[in-house]
C-alpha positions as CSV (number, residue, x, y, z in Angstrom):
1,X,20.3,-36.2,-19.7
2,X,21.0,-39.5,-21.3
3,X,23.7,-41.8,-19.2
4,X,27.0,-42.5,-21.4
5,X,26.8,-45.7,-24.0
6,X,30.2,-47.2,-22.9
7,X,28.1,-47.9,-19.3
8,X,24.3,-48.5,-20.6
9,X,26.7,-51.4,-21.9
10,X,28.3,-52.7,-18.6
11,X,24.9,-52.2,-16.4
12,X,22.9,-55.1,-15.4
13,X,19.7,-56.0,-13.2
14,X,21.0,-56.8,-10.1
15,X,18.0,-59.1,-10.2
16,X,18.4,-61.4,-12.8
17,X,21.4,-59.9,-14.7
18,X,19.5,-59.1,-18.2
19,X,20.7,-56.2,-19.6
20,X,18.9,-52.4,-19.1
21,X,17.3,-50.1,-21.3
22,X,17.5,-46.3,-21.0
23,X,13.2,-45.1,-20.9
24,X,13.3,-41.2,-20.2
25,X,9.6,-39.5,-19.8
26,X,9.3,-36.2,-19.8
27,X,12.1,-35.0,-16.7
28,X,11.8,-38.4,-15.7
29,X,15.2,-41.2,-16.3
30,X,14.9,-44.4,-15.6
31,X,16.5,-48.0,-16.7
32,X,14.2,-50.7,-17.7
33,X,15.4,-54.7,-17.4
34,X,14.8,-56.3,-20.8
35,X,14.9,-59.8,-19.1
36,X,11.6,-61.7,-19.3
37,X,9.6,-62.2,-16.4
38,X,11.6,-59.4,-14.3
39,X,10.7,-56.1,-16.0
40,X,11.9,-54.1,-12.4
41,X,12.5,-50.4,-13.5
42,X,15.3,-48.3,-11.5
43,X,15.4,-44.8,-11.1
44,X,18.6,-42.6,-12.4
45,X,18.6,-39.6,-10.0
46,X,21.1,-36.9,-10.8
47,X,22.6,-38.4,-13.5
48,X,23.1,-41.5,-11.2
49,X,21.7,-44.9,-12.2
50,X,20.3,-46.6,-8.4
51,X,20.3,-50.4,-9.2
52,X,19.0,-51.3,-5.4
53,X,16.1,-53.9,-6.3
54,X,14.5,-52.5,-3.0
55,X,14.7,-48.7,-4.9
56,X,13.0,-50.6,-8.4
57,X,9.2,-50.7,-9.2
58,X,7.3,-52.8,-11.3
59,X,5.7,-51.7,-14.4
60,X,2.1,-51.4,-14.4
């Protein structure tokens, strides 16, 4: 389940405020800041992006 375009257009890292990138794996969603140096990744659960910066990971 891909999240709507109108909001992959108004969604932000609350980190540094670059915009995010839809990545889906398999059953897993996820949004991906495109801002260099930051790169956190944010889980969607449910259909429901979670843009906590304590919920993100960094890519390995």
């Amino acid at each position: 389940m891909s999240l709507p375009s109108f909001l992959l257009e108004i969604l932000v890292c609350p980190e540094c405020r670059a915009p995010l990138a839809e990545e889906t794996e398999g059953e897993t969603h996820e949004l991906r800041c495109t801002g260099e140096g930051c790169g956190l990744v944010y889980p969607v659960r449910d259909g429901i992006p979670v843009l906590l910066v304590d919920e993100a990971r960094r890519p390995s």
